[in-house]
N, C-alpha and C positions, 0 to 999 in steps of 0.2 A: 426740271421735270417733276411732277407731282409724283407724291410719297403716297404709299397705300399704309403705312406704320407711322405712329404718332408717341414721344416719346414719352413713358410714364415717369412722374419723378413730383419732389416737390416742386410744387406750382402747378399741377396738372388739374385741370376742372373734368368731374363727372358732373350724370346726372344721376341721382340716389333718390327712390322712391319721387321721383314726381319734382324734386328738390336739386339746385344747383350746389354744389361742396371740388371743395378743392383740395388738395394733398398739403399738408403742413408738415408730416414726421413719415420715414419709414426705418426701420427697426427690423431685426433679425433675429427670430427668439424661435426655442425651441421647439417649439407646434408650428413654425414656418416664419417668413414675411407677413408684418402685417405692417397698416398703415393708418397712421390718423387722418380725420377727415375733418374741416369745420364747414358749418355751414353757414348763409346768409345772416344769423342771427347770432352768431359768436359760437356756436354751442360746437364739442367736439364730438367726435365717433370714430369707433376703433374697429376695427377691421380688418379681416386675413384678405392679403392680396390675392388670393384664390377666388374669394367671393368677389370682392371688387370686380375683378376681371373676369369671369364666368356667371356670375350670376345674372338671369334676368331683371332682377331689381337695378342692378348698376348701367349705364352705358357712357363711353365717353366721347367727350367734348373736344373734337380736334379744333389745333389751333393754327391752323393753316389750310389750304386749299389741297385737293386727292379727292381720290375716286370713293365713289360711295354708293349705297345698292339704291338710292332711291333718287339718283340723277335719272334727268332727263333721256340721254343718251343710250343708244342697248351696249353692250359689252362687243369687243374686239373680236371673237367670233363667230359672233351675229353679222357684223359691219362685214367681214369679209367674204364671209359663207356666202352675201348676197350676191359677190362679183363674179363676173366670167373670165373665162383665162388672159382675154384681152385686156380686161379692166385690173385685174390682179398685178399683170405684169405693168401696167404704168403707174400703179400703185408703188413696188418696187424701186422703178425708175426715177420718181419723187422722191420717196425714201432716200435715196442714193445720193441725187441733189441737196438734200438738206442735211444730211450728213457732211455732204463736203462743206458746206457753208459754216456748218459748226466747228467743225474738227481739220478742215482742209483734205480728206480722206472722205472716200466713197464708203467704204466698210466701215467707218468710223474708230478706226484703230491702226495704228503707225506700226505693227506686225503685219498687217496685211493689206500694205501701201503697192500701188502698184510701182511701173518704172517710174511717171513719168509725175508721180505726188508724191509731197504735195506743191499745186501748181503755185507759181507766184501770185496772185489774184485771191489764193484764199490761204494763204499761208496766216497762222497764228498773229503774227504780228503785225497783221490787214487788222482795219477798225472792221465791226462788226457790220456797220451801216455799209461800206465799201466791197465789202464780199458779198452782199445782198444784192447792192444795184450789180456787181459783175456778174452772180449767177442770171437776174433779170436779163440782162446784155444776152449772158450767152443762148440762154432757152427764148427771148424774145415773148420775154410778160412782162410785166409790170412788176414794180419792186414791192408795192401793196400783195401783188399774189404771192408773191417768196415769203413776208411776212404771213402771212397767214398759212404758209403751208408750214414754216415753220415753229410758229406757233400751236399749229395741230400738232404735229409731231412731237413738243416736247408737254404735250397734255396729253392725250392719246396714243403714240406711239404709231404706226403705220396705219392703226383706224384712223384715226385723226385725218391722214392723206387720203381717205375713198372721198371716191366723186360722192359729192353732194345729194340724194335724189329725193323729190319729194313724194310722201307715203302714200303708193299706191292704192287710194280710199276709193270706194267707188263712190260716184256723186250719191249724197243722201236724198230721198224721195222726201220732197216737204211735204208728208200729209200728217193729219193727228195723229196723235200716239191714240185717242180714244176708236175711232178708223180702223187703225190698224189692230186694236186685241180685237176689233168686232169680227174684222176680217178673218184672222187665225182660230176664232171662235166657232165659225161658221165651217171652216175648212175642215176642223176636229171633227163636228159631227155627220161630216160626209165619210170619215174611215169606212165605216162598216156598211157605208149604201154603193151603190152603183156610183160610176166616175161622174161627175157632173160636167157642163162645160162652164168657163172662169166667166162669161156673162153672167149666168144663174148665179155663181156666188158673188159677184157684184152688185146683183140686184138684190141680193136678200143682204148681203149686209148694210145697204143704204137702207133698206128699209127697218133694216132691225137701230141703224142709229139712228133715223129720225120717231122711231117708237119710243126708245127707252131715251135718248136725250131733250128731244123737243124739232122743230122745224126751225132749220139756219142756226142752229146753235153749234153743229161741227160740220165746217166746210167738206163740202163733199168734191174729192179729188175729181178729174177728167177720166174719161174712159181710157185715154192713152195713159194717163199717169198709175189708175188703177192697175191696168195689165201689168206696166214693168213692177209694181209693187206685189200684184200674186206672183209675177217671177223670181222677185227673190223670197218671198214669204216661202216660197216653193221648197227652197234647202231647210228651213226650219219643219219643216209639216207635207210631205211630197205627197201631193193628192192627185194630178193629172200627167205627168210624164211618165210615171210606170204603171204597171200593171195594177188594179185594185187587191187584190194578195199579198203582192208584195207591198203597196202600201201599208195595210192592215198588218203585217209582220216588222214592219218600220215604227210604227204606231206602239207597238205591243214591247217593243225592246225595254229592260228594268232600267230604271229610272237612276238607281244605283252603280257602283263597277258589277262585271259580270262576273261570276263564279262558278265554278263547277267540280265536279267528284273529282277528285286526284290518286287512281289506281296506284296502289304499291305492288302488285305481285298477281301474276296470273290466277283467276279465278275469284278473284276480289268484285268484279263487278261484270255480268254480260247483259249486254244491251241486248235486246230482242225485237224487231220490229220486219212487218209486211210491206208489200209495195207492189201493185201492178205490171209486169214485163211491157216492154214496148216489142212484143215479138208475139206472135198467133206460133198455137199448138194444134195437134192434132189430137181428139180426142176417140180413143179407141173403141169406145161403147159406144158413143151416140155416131161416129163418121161425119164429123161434123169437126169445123175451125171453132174453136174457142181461147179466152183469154185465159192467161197461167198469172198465177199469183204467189209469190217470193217468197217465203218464212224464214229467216235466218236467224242465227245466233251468234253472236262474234264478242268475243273477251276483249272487254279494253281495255286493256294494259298491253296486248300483244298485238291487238287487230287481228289475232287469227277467228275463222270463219270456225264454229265450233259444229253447228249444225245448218243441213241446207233442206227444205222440204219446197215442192212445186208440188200446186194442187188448182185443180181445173175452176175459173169462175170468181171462186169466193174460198176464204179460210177458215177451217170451223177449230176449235176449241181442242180438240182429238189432234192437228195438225199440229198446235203450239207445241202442248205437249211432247208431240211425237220431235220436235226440234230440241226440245230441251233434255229428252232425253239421250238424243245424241252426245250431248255435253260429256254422261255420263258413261254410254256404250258408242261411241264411234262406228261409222260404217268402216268395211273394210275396202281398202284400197284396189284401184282396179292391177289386173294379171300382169300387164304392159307398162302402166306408169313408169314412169322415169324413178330413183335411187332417192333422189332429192325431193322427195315429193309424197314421200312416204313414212310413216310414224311409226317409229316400233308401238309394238303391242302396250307395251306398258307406259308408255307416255313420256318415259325419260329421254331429252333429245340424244341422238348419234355421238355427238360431239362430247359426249359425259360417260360414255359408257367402256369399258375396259377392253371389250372383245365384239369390237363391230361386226366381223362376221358372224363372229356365232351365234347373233339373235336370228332365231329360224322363225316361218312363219311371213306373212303376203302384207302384216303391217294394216296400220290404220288408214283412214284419209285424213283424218284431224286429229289434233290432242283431246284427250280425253282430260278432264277436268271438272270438280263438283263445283259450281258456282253458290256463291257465296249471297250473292243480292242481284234481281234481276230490275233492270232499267227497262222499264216497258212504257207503252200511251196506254190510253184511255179508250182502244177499240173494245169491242163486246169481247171478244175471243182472249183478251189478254187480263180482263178484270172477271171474268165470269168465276163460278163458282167451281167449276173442273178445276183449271188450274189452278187458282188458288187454295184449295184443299191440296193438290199437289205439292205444291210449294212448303204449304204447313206443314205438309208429313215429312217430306225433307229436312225442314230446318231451315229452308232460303227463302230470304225477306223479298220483299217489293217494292222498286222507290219508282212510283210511277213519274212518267216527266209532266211538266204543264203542258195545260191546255193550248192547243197549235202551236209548240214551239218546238220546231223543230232539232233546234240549234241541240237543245238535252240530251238528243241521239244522235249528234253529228257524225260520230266514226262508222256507226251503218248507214246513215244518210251516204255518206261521201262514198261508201264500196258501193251501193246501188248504183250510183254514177258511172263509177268505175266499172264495173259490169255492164253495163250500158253502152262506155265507150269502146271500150275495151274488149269486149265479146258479141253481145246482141246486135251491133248494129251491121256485121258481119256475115249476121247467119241469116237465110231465107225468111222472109216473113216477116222481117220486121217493121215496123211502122211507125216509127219515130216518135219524140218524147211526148208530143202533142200535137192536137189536128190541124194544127196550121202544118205541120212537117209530112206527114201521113204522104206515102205515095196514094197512086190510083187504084189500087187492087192489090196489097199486098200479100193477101190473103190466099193469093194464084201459086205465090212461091212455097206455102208452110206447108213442110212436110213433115216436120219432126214429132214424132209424141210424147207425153206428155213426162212418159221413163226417159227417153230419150235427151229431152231437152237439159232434165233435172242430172242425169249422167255428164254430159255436155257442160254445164254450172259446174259439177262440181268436183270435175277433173280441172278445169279453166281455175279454179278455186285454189287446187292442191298446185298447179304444174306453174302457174305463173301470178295470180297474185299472192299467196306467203312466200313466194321466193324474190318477188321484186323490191326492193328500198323503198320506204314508206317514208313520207319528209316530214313528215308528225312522229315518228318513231326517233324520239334521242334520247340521250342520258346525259342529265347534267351536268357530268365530270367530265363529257369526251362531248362536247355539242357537235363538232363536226363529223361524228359517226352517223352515218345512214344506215340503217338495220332494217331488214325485214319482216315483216311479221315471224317468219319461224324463230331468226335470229332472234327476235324481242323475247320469245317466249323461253328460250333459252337465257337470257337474259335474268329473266323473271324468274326463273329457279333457280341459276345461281345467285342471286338475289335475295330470295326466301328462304331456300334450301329445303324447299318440300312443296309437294300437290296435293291435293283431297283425290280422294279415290272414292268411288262406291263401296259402303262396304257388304255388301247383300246383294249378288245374283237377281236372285227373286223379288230385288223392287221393280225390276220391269211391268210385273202386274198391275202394279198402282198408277203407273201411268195411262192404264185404260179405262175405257168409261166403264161407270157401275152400273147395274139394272137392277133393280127392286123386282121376284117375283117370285112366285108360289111353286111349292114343287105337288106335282099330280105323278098320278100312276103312271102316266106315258111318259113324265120328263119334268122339263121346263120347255115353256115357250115364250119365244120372246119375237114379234117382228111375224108372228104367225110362221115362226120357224119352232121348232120342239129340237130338244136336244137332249139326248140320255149319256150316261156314261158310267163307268167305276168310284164312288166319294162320292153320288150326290146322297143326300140326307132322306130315309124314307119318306112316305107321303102320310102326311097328317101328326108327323114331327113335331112339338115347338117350336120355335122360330126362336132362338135369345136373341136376335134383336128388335130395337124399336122403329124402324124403319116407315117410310110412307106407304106401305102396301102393310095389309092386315098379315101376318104370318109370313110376310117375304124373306127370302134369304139372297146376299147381295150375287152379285153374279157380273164379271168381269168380262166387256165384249169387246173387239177390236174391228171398227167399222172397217178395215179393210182387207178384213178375213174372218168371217160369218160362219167359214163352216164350221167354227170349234170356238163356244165360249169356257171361260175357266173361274172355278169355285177353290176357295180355301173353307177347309172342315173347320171350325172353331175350336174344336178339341184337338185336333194333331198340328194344327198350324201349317196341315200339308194343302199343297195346291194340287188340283186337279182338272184335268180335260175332258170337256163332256163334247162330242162332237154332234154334226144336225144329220139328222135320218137322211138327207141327199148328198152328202159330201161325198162317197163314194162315185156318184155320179159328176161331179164336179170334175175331177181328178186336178182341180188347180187352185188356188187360192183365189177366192170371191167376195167382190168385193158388196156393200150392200147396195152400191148403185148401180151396180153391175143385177144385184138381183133385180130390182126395183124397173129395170129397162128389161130384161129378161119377160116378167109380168107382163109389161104392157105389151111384148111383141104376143105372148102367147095369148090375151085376150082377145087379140086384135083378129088371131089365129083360128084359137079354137072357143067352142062355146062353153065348156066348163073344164076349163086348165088347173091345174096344180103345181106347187113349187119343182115339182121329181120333172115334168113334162115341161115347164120353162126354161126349166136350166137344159137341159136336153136337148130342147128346140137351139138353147142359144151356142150349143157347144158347135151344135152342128152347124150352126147359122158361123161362125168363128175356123169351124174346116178342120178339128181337130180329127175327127173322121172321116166321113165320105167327101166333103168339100167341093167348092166349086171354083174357085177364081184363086189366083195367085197371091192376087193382095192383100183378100182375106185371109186365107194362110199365115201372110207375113203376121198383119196384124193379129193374129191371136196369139203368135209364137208372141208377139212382144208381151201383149197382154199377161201373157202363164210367165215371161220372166221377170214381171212388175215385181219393185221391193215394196216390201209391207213398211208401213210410217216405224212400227216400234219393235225390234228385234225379240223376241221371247224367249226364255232359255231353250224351247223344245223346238225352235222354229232353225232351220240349217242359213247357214252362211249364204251370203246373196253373192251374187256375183254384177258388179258394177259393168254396164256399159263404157267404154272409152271412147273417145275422141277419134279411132278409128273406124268407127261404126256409122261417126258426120261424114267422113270420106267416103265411106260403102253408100252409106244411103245419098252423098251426091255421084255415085257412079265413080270415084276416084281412087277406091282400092276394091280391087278382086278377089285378093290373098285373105281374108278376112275367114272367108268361108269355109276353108281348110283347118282352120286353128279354132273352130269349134268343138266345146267337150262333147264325148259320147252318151250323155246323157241328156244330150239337148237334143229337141226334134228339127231334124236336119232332113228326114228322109221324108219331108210335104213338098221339097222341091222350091223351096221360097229363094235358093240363091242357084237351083242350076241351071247355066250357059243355054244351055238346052231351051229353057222354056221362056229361058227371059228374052230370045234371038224369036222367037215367034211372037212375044208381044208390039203392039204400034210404035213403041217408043219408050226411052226410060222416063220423058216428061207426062206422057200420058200412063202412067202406071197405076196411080190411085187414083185417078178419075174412073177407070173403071170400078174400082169399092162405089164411088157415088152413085155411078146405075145402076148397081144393084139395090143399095137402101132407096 
């Protein structure tokens, strides 16, 4: 059997620098073994056996036949890995045969001889030719095949005995190599165009070789031979089997290994990114279906969902924000939620804390957490100048990801899905990921609005995905641990041994947009709304700052409550609330599109209207008064308990919809109506028995809102 060790000693030949030398002395001295060497031309060299034998300079010179890394042959677990259990086992079976041929024993060892070996026929003191032809006899081959298998076997060892097979290549296409770059050539720069058909690039690259080479100077393949050749050209450059997108994403992959950020600790990095619902909402102002659009925020170290914002259409800049301020103020958890599903107030998980009951208080929906650096794309809303000045006044960076690649943001990629599978495609309305999926009319089923659905998220959020095992959630010490996002997060602080907090109340203001504008006798206006209050700055004041308006003072609005914008005095550093001459009339939080639709009802109405008489017209047009219809009712009750995007210190605690309210509004819990607070308008009749038994149906219920708009 061949030796993988070759013995070092005098007489042994290396190869040294390029140079053949052979061992003439070795010696044992106090810095180690070392060894004389001479070479070809008499001369000697001295040498620590260390180098000799480690060093890349030296390599040696065996002097007999063994395995070596640049034989022909693949290595023994290759040869085997290739077999199936069938072939492995008559592999065995050989082996066993030539064993006894050797040794007269199957096992090849006289301890572990069975009863009946070793048989006469192969017994030691058989010539070796004789117990070759008797194994031939007994298997019924030829005594050349026993040679050979034993010949494999003491070269190889049980590789040696695999069946033979020859290397499954697939037949080579004989066309030119010049052909073929033309063709991969040509296939490149269809990435970014429309899918072409494999004709079309067959004729342009014929054309393009007899351009650039000459006429019959490189044989032009067969039309059949061309196909099978864009077919395999096809795995190196996929331009016609999938989709143009994904080609183009195929195309785009770095040319390099892949890399990416490697979170240590909660709050180290939140990815942020938008995405389209595959589900229709209801939209309470206009009574109309419209598309809902996603904002989220999710820490990736933990995967937990940090902030969640639904907003009707399109996402504006005020939205992001309002999501990343969640980071910072969490909403608070719904009344009902389940135990597990719920944050203490201060962020620290359950599992760390000394006296589990005694944290009093309704708890978060998410952890709270000051992020560190946001992983955003390149949409308008995420690069604009709002948030960004945000961000700077924070302190948190922005590593924006490249252009169309999605991979940068894979861990919100992958929850969007999940969302998708996992909730949306469950609830009414939905229309699936793309318009080949789309039912006929899904738009018939969407009843949910647009508080609604975002309540719906982000219960679905808290109750089951941070509570589910996430299979990208491991630790390197314990890989077979599955953890959840909550788990992860907990994780992640015992880990760090600390979180960032907010440390100022009062930065909630900065996360609202600014308005550059003049203060006058009556106020400020902004939006053709006036607003006065206590802290604004007399009128014809200087201005200390230099802002875009001649003498403006900034002024801090929140599009989705109009009726009160707010000023900090530059000398007290106090804030203050200046509310608009109609909020009284409002009596609810209003939003500006909410005013903006209000307007146009009232133009449409009366011949010279005003903001007092639009809101007015639309309170009542919502039934908050005199009223007409039931549905309308409902919807305004929803409307008045819509949460605003960014919590204010002065603004009260919101109260979340639950997942009981998807059961109410499909008709599947009753009880709902009883366990509402006294402070909510319950006495419009929007849930009593009573009136809902005199309507046509619970499926026709909002279709009466449509006759009426």
């Amino acid at each position: 059997m061949s030796r993988a060790a070759n013995r070092v000693g005098v007489g042994t030949r290396f190869r040294y620098d390029g140079e053949s030398v052979e061992v003439v002395e070795m010696a044992a001295t106090t810095a180690g073994n070392e060894v004389v060497l001479k070479d070809g031309h008499g001369r000697l060299l001295r040498l620590s056996l260390k180098e000799l034998l480690f060093s890349d300079r030296a390599a040696i010179s065996p002097d007999g036949s063994g395995p070596s890394a640049d034989d022909e042959g693949e290595i023994a677990s290759v040869v085997l890995g290739q077999l199936d259990a069938e072939e492995r086992q008559k592999v065995l079976e050989r082996a066993g045969h030539v064993r006894e041929v050797l040794t007269g024993y199957r096992s090849g060892s006289g301890e572990l001889a069975a009863g009946d070996e070793p048989k006469t026929a192969y017994a030691t003191a058989v010539p070796m030719e004789a117990r070759k032809a008797a194994k031939a006899a007994e298997l019924g081959v030829t005594t050349r095949t026993i040679e050979r298998w034993v010949a494999g076997f003491l070269q190889h060892g049980e590789a040696g005995l695999a069946l033979r097979r020859t290397r499954s290549e697939r037949s080579r296409i004989s066309v030119d190599d010049r052909w073929v770059e033309t063709a991969v050539e040509v296939m490149v720069e269809h990435t970014d165009q429309s899918r072409p058909s494999r004709t079309v690039v067959i004729e342009r690259t014929r054309a393009r070789v007899i351009a650039r080479f000459g006429e019959g100077v490189v044989p032009q393949p067969s039309r059949a031979t061309a196909f099978r050749l864009l077919e395999e050209l096809e795995r190196r450059h996929p331009l016609f089997r999938l989709s143009s997108k994904r080609n183009r994403d195929i195309a785009g992959r770095p040319e390099g290994p892949y890399g990416k950020l490697r979170p240590t600790r909660p709050g180290e990095y939140l990815l942020m990114d938008s995405t389209r619902l595959d589900v229709f909402a209801f939209d309470p102002l206009t009574l109309k279906w419209v598309q809902a659009e996603l904002s989220v925020g999710m820490d990736w170290y933990s995967r937990c969902i940090t902030g969640i914002r639904l907003t009707p259409v399109s996402t504006k800049a005020v939205d992001v924000s309002a999501v990343l301020f969640q980071s910072f103020r969490p909403r608070p958890a719904g009344r009902d939620w389940p135990r597990h599903a719920v944050w203490p107030e201060h962020g620290i998980p359950r599992t760390v804390l000394v006296d589990v009951e005694g944290a009093t208080g309704p708890g978060l929906a998410s952890p709270p957490l000051v992020p560190e650096t946001l992983v955003v794309d390149h949409g308008k809303v995420y690069v604009s100048e709002y948030l960004t000045s945000v961000c700077r006044r924070m302190g948190i960076s922005i590593q924006p990801a490249r252009l169309r690649t999605g991979r940068d943001k894979g861990p919100v990629e992958r929850y969007f899905r999940t969302l998708r599978e996992g909730l949306l495609q469950v609830l009414p309305g939905y229309k699936g990921p793309d318009i080949h999926s789309r039912g006929e009319s899904p738009e018939d089923d969407a009843f949910f609005f647009l508080d609604e659905l975002e309540a719906i998220i982000r219960e679905w959020t808290a109750t089951v995905y941070h509570c589910r095992p996430h299979s990208g959630l491991v630790d390197p010490g314990l890989p077979g641990l599955r953890m959840s996002p909550a788990k992860m997060f907990e994780h992640g602080m015992a880990r760090a041994g600390y979180i960032e907090a907010p440390r100022d109340r009062d930065l909630a203001f900065e996360f609202l947009q600014t308005k550059w504008r003049t203060v006058q006798h009556y106020g400020v206006e902004i939006g053709r709304r006036r607003y006065s209050g206590p802290g604004l700055p007399e009128p014809g004041l200087r201005s200390p700052y230099d802002g875009p308006v001649k003498n403006g003072w900034p002024f801090q609005v929140d599009p989705d409550d109009i009726t009160r914008i707010y000023f900090r005095d530059p000398a007290t550093r106090a804030w203050h609330t200046l509310i608009w001459e109609h909020a009284p009339s409002a009596e609810m939080p209003l939003s500006e599109d909410a005013l903006t639709f209000a307007r146009q009802l009232a133009t449409s109405k009366y011949r010279f209207p005003d903001d007092r008489l639009a809101v007015a017209d639309l309170l009542e047009r919502w039934n908050l008064g005199l009223g007409t219809t039931i549905a309308e009712r409902r919807m305004a009750l929803r409307l008045s308990r819509e949460q605003a995007a960014i919590e204010l210190p002065e603004s009260e605690a919101e109260t979340v919809v639950s997942l009981t309210s998807v059961r109410k509004a499909l008709g599947q819990d009753e009880q709902t109506a009883e366990r509402r607070e006294p402070d909510v308008v319950t006495e419009t009749g929007d849930d009593d028995e009573a009136d809902l038994e005199d309507l046509a149906g619970e499926d026709d219920f909002y279709a009466d809102a449509l006759e009426d708009v």
